[in-house]
C-alpha positions in Angstrom: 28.2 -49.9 -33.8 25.5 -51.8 -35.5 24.5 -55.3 -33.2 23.2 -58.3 -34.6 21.8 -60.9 -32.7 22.9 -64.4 -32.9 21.1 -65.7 -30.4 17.9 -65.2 -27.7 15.6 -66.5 -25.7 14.1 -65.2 -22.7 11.1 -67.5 -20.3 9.8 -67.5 -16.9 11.8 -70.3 -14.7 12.4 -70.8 -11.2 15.6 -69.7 -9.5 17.0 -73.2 -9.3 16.8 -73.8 -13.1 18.4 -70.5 -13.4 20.9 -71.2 -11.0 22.0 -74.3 -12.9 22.4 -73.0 -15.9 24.5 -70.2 -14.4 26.4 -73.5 -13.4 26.8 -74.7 -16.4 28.4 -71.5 -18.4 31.1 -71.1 -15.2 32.1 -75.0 -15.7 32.4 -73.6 -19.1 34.7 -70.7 -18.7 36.7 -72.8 -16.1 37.9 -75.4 -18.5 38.0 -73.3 -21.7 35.2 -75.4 -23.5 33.1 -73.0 -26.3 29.8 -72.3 -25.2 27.0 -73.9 -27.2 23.6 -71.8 -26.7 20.4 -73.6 -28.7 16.3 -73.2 -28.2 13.9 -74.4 -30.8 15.7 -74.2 -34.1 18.3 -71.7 -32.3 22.3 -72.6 -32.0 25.1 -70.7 -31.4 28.4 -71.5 -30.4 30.9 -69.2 -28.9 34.8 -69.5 -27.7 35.3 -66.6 -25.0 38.6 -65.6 -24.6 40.5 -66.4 -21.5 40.2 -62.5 -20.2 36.8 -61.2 -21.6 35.4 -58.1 -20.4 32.6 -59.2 -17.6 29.8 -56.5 -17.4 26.8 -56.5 -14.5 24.4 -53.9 -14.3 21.3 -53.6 -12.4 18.1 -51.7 -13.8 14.8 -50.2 -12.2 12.3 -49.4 -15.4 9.8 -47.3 -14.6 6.6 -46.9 -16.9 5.3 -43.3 -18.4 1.8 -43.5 -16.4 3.0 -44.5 -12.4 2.9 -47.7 -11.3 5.1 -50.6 -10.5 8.4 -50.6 -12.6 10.9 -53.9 -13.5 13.7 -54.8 -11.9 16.4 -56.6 -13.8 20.2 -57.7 -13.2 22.0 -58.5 -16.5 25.0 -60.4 -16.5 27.9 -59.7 -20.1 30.6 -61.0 -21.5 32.1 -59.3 -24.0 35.3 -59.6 -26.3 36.5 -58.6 -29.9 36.1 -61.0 -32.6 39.6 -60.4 -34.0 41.2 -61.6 -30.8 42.0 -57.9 -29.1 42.4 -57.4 -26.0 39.1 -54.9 -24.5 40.7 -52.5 -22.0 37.7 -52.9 -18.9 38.1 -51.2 -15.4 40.4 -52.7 -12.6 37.9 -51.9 -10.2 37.4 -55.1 -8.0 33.1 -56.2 -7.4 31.8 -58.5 -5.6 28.3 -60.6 -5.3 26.9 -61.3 -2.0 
C-alpha cells in the first residue's frame, strides 16, 4: 500500500525533552484528546482510536563498508481510517 506522509520531523534532543513529549502523547491517549503534531509550517491532527494497533521494534543498521552501525527503537500506532478494527497479536510486552 502506497504511504503518504502527513507529518515529520526528526532532531537531536536530550532524553528529558524526549521523555516529556513521550508524556505528553500518553496524557493524550489517556483522556481521548486528538493529537495535534506541528513544526515549522507543519500541523497534523489525529484522533486514535480507543484500541489502535501499538507496534515497537528495535533496529541495528549496519553500513556496506564495516564500521559502527545505528541503533534505533521506534515506537507505532496504527489504525484504519474508516474506523476498522486492525486484528494485532495478543502477545503481552513489556518495557523495563
Amino acid at each position: 500500500m502506497p504511504e503518504e506522509v502527513l507529518f515529520k520531523t526528526e532532531r537531536r534532543m536530550s532524553q528529558s525533552d524526549v521523555a516529556a513529549y513521550f508524556r505528553t502523547v500518553a496524557e493524550k491517549l489517556e483522556s481521548g484528546e486528538d493529537l495535534t503534531l506541528s513544526a515549522g509550517d507543519q500541523s497534523v491532527t489525529l484522533s486514535p482510536p480507543a484500541q489502535p494497533t501499538f507496534e515497537v521494534k528495535a533496529e541495528r543498521e549496519t553500513p556496506g563498508g564495516g564500521g559502527p552501525g545505528e541503533l534505533s527503537v521506534e515506537f507505532e500506532l496504527e489504525w484504519d481510517e474508516d474506523g476498522g478494527s486492525e486484528s494485532g497479536a495478543d502477545d503481552s510486552f513489556e518495557i523495563e
